[in-house]
C-alpha positions in Angstrom: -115.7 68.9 -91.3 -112.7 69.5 -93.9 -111.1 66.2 -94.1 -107.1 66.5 -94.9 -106.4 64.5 -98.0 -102.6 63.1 -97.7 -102.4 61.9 -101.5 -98.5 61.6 -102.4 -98.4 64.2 -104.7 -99.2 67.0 -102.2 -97.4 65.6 -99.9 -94.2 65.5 -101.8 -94.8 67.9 -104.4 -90.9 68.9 -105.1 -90.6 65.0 -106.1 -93.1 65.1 -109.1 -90.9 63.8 -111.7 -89.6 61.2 -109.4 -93.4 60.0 -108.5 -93.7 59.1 -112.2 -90.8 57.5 -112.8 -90.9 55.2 -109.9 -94.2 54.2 -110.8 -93.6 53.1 -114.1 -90.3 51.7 -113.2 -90.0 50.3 -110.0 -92.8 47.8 -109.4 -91.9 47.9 -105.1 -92.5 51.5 -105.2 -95.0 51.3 -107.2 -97.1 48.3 -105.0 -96.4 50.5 -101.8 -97.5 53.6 -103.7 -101.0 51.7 -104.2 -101.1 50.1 -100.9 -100.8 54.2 -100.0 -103.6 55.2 -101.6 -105.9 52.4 -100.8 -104.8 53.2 -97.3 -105.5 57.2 -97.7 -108.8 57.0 -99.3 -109.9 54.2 -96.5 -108.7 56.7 -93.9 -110.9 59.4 -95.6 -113.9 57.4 -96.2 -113.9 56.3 -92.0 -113.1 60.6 -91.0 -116.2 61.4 -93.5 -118.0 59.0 -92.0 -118.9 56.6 -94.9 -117.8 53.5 -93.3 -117.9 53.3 -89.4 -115.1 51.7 -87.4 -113.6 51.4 -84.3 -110.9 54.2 -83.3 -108.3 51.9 -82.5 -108.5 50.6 -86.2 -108.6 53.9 -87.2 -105.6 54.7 -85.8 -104.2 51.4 -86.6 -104.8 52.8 -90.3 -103.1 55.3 -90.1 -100.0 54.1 -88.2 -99.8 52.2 -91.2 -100.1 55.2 -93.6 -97.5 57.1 -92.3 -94.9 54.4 -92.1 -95.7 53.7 -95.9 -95.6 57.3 -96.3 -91.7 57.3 -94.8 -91.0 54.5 -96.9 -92.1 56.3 -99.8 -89.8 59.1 -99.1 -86.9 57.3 -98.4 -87.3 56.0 -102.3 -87.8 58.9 -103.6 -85.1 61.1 -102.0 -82.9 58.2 -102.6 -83.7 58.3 -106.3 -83.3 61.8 -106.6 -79.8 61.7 -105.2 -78.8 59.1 -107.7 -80.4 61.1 -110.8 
């Protein structure tokens, strides 16, 4: 099975330099940007069947991801348009 990997920087690729700069700058962004990736590789570990769970938690997960994931956008488009 080929597991989708939904690390940040593939995600939002055209924000590259922005990524970098929140993370060293902005310590919310850069929190939520760990809580992200925590989140991601849990999520991966679960679909490759490394950890078992139930699929209500699964899904739970990833409700989570993707609202983290939209709140991580909203940062860095917002940055962008001040820069």
């Amino acid at each position: 099975m080929n597991i989708e990997k939904h690390d940040i920087h593939r995600e939002f690729p055209e924000f590259k330099e922005e990524i970098r700069e929140l993370k060293m700058n902005d310590g919310h962004f850069s929190r939520l940007f760990k809580e992200y990736h925590e989140l991601d590789h849990e999520v991966i570990r679960i679909e490759e069947g490394v950890e078992n769970t139930t699929d209500n938690y699964l899904e739970g997960l990833k409700l989570k991801r993707l609202k983290l994931k939209d709140e991580l956008y909203s940062m860095l488009k917002s940055h962008a348009e001040t820069a």
